[in-house]
N, C-alpha and C positions, 0 to 999 in steps of 0.2 A: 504494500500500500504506500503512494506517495504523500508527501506530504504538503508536497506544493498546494498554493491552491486555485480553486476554480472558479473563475470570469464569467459572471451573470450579467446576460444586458438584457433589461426590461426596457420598454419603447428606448429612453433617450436617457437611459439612467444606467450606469454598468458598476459592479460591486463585485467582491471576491467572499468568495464563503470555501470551508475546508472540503465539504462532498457538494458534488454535483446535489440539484433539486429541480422540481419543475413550479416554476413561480409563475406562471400562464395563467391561472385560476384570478390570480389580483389583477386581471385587466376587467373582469367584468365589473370591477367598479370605477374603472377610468383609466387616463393618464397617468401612469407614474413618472412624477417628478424629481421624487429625491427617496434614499433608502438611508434607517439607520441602521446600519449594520454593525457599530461597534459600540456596542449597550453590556455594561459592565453584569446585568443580567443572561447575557447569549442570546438573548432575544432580538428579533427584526422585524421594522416595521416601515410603513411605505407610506409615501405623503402622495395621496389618488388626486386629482382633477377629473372635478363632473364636470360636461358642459350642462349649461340650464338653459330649458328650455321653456319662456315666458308665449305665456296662451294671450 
């Protein structure tokens, strides 16, 4: 097992995490803009853009 690690590009946002993931499922709430990915918890999280759409 290596330990380099693995280059995630979500639309216009690109991050490294230790194993490969499939992070596809977070576009069905938009845009991603920005990713925290180094949260002293191991946790990650993603800042979405809706468009809105005014009636």
């Amino acid at each position: 097992m290596s330990n380099d690690p693995v280059t995630i590009t979500l639309d216009d946002v690109t991050f490294q995490l230790q194993e490969e993931h499939d992070f596809e499922w977070v576009k069905q709430w938009g845009k991603v803009f920005i990713v925290f990915d180094q949260q002293d918890s191991g946790n990650i999280s993603f800042g979405v853009e809706q468009a809105i759409k005014l009636k």
